[in-house]
Structures are given as structure tokens and as C-alpha cells.
ROTINU-744887 format. One record per atom (N, C-alpha, C): x, y, z. Coordinates in steps of 0.2 Angstrom, whole numbers, plus 5000, padded with zeros to 4 digits. Example, Ala and Ser with C-alpha at 12.3 -4.5 7.8 and 13.67 -1.06 7.14 Angstrom:
2
506649725039/506249785039/506649845039/506449895035/506849955036/506450005039/
REM end
This chain:
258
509648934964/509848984960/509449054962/509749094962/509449174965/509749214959/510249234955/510149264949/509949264943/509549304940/509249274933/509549344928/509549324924/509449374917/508849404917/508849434909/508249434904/507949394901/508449314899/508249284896/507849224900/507849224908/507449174911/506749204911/506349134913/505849154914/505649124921/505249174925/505249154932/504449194936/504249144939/503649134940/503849124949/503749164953/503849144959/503349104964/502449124960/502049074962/502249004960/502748984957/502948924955/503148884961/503348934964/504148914969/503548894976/503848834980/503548844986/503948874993/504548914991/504748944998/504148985000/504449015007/504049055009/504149135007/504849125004/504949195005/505749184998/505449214991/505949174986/506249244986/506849254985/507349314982/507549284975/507949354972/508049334966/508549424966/509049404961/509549484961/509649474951/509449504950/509449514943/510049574941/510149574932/510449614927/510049634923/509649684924/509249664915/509349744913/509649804914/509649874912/509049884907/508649894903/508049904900/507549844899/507149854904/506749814904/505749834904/505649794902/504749814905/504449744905/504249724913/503849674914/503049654910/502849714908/502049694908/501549694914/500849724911/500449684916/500649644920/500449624926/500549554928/500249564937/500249504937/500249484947/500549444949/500449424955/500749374958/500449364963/500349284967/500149294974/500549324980/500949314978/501549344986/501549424985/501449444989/501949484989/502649534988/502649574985/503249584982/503549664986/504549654987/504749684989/505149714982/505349764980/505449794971/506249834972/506749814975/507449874975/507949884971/508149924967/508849924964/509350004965/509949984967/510350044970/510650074965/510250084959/510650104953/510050104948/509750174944/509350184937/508750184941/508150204940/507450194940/507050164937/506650144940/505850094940/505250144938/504850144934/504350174937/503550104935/503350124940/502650064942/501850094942/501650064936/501150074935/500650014938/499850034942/499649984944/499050014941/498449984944/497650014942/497550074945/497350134942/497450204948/497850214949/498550204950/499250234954/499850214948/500150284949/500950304945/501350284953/502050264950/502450264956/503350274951/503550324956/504250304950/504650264957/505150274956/505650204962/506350234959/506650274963/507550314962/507850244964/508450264965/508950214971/508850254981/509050204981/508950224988/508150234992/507850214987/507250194988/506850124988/506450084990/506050034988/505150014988/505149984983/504449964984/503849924989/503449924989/503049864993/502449854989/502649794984/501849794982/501349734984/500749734988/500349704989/500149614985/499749584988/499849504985/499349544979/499349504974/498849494970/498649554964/499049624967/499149684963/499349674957/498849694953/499349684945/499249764943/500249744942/500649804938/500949794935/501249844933/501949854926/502449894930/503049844929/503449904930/504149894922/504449974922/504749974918/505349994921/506049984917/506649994920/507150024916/507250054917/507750124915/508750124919/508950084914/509850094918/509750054923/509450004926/509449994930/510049914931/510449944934/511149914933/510749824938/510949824945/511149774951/510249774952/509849744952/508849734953/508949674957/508449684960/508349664968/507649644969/507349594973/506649574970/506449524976/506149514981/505949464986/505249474986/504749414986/504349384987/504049364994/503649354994/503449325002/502649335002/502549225004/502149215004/501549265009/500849265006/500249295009/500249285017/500249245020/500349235029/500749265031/501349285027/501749315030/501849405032/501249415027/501249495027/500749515030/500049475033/499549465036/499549545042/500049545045/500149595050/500349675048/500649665041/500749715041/500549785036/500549825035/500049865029/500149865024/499849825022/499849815014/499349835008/499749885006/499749935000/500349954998/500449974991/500850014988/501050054994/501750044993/502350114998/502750104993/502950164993/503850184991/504250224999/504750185001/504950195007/505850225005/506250235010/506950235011/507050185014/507750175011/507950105012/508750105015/508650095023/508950125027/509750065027/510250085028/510750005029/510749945032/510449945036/510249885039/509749845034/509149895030/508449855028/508849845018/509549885017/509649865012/509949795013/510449785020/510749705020/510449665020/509849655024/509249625025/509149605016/509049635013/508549625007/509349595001/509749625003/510449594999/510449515001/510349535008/510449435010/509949395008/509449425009/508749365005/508749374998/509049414996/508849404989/509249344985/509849334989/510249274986/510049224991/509449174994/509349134998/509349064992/509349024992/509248974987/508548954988/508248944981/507548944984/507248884985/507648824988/507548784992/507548815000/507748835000/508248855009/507548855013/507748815019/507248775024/506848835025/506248835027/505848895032/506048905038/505948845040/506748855048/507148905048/507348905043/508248945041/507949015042/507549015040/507249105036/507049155041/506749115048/506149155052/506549215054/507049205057/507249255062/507549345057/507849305050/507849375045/507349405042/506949365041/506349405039/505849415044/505949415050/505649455056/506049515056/506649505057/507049585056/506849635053/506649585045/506649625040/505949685040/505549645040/504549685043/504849725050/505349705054/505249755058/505549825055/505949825050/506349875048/505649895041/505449875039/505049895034/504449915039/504149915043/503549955046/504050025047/504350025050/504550095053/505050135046/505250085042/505450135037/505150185035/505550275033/505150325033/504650315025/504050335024/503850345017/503950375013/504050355005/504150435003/503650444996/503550494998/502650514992/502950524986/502850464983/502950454976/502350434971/502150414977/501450354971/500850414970/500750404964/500050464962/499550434959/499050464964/498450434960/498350444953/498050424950/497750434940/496850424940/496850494937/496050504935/495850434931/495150424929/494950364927/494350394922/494350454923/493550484916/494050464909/493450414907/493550414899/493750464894/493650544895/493750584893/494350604892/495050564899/495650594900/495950554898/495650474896/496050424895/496750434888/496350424883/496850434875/497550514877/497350564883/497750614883/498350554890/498050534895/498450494898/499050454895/498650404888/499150364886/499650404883/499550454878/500050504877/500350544880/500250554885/500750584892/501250524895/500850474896/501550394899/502050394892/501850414885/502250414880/502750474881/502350524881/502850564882/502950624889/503050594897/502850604900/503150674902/503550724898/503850784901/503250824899/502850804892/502550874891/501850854894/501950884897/501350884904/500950964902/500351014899/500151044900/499751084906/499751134906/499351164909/498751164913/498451194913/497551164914/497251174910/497451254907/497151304900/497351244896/497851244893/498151214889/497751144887/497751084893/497151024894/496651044891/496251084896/495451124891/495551114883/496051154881/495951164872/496051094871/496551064874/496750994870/496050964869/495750954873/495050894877/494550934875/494350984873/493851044872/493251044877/493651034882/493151034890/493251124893/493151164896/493251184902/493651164907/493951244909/494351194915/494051184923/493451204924/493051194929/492951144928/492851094920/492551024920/493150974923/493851004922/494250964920/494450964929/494551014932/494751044939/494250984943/493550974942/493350914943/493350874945/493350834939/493650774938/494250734940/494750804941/495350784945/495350794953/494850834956/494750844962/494350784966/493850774961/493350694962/493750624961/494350634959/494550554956/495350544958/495650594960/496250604962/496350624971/495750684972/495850704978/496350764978/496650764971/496950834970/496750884965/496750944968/496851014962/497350984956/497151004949/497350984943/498051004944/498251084949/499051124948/499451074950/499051034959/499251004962/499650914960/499250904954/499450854952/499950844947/499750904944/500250904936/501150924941/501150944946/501750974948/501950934952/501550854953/501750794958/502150754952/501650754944/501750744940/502450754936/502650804937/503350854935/503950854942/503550804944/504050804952/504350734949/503850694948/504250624949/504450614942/504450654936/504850644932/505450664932/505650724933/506250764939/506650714941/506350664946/506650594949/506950554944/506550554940/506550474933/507350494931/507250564928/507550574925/508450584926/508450614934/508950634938/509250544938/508750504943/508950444944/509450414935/509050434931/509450404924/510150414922/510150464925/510850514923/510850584920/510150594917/510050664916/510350714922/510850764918/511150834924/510550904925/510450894927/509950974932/509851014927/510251044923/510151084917/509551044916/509650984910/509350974904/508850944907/508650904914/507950894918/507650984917/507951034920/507651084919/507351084913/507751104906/507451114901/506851064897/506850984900/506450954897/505750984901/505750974906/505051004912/504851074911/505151104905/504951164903/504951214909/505551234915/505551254919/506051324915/505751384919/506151444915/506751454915/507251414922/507751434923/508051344928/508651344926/509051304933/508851324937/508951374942/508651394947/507951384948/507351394944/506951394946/506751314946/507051274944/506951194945/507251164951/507651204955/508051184959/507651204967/507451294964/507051284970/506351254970/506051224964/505151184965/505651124968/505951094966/506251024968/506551024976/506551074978/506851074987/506151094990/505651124986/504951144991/504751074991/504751034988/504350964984/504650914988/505250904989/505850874994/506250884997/506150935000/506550975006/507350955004/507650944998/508150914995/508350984988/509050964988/509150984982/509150924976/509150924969/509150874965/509750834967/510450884967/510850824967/510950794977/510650814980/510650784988/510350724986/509650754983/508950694982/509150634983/509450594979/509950514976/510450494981/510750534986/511350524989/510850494996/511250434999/510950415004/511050445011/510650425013/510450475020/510750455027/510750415027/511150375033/511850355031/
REM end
């Protein structure tokens, strides 16, 4: 069996494949914390994903996928996400390749690749498997990357504003605006995000404002009203940060490239 619902429960360190697929329905979902020992490949060509791990945001559009590391514990939540897509693969088998968090594009070839395995029985011999999941790693190293994952400050001072931002993640202030909230300075706060981030506060708040633009276009929000939620002056002016930031217009973004 390789489909599951909402209502199964599945543990893929259970399984002894080398390499277990699974093709889900679940549209509103949230996993929880979690890990696993394999390896995890994360695709769905419909609704968005966004992945929290320790230190790192990541959102996940369609037409994009994940790579999360063995043993990484994260959350990911899901939004409209119609047809999800999910492969595993044992630790020896990724030994070769780079492993960290990616958000990649996901080119026709590396989506049939991942269509085919994800419905493999999770019995199906290791014999059977070698030759498509070498194609697969060959097409997943050269896959292009796409800068989505952002670091997350960790000073305890930011923390309580952090979890009310993942609550309500469009009202994103300032830098002035952080200061009053936090009653720090923004020399202190410009720190802290330059020391723990490796970016300027502007820099991050507008990577911030980027990938919710993503979330929300991927959901089905229209360009207008992403505009007006990110507090941007005009359509136009959302339209052009969103082509400096991805060389894309909002409605290109989502449409696939190949």
C-alpha cells in the first residue's frame, strides 16, 4: 500500500524498504514536531507546505520540493494541498549526496521519478529499485535551488514576538516598529539579526514578506489581496518587489518552467 489518508498512521522507520513512497490526500494538515531516520523527499503539485525546522523557515509552492536530511526534526503544515507526495530513503543511500535542507525545482523528469516511487509497494525487492533511484539523485543534485529556507534568530528576547508572527505571519513590522514592541533599540535588534541570521533586519523581514507572498499566491489568494495583506502601497508596488526577489512575476512564479 502506498496511499494513505489522514486517518492512517505511518512511521516509515517501521518499514524495512530502502526507499518507501507514500501519495497522500490530506488538504489541511499539520504533522508536528517530528523526525525520522531516512531521509525525506516532501512534493505536492497543488497548495503549499510551509517547514519549520530548528533555525530554519521554509515555505514549499508547487512546482517545487523539499530535501530533508535523516534525523532532522520538523513540522511541516499544509494548506489546500490537494495530491502530497512523500519518499523516504534509507541513510546509506544518501551518503553521497548533500544533505541539508533544499527547496529545489522540480523538473519533468524528477517529478515522474518521484510519481513512480511514490507508489512502489513497500515490499518491492531492493533489486527492483536500484536503477530509478540512481536516476533519481542524478536529477536531484543538479536540480536548480530555490532560496526559500530562512534562517530564524534564537535570542530569547525575540522569541514570544516570533511565535506571534508564525501566528500571524503577514503582520511583520518594521525595525522602528520591533524596537517599540521589544523596548530594545534598533542597533540592538540590527544585531542580533546580523549575528544570528547573517542578515540585515530589512533583509530578512522582506525574505519574510517574500515567502509569505509564495504561501499565500500558492493558496489561491489573487495579487490584489496578497498585496493588501503584506501591507504593500499598491499592486504594482507588490508586483514589482516580487520580480526583484524572483526574477518572476507573482502569477509566472507557480507556472512551470519546463
Amino acid at each position: 500500500m502506498a496511499f494513505i489518508d489522514e486517518t492512517c498512521e505511518f512511521n516509515p522507520d517501521a518499514l524495512d524498504a530502502e526507499v518507501v513512497g507514500i501519495a497522500a490526500r490530506l488538504g489541511q494538515h499539520d504533522s508536528g514536531m517530528h523526525s525520522h531516520a531516512k531521509a525525506q523527499l516532501l512534493y505536492a503539485p497543488q497548495g503549499c507546505m510551509t517547514i519549520t525546522l530548528s533555525g530554519l523557515h521554509c515555505v514549499l509552492p508547487p512546482t517545487r520540493a523539499a530535501w530533508i536530511p535523516p534525523a532532522c526534526r520538523h513540522s511541516v503544515v499544509m494548506n489546500r494541498v490537494v495530491d502530497y507526495r512523500s519518499l523516504y530513503f534509507a541513510p546509506h543511500l544518501t551518503q553521497a549526496i548533500d544533505n541539508r535542507i533544499r527547496i529545489f525545482e522540480v523538473n519533468p523528469l524528477l517529478k515522474a521519478l518521484v510519481e513512480r516511487m511514490a507508489f512502489w509497494p513497500w515490499d518491492k525487492a531492493s533489486t527492483s529499485m536500484v536503477n530509478t533511484y540512481r536516476l533519481f539523485f542524478e536529477e536531484l543534485v543538479q536540480a536548480k535551488e530555490s532560496h526559500l529556507v530562512l534562517p530564524m534568530p534564537s535570542d530569547r528576547r525575540l522569541q514570544a514576538w516570533l511565535s506571534n508572527l508564525q501566528a500571524a505571519p503577514c503582520e511583520v513590522p518594521t525595525l522602528k516598529q520591533l524596537g517599540k514592541r521589544l523596548g530594545a533599540s534598533s542597533k540592538t535588534i540590527s544585531r542580533i539579526f546580523v549575528r544570528q541570521t547573517g542578515m540585515a533586519y530589512q533583509n530578512w523581514r522582506q525574505q519574510w514578506r517574500l515567502q509569505q507572498a509564495i504561501a499565500l499566491l500558492a493558496s489561491g489568494h489573487q495579487v490584489n489581496d496578497v498585496a493588501y495583506r503584506l501591507a504593500f502601497s499598491s499592486d504594482s508596488a507588490f508586483i514589482a518587489f516580487f520580480k526583484q526577489h524572483t526574477g518572476s512575476t507573482p502569477l509566472q512564479y507557480l507556472q512551470p518552467k519546463y
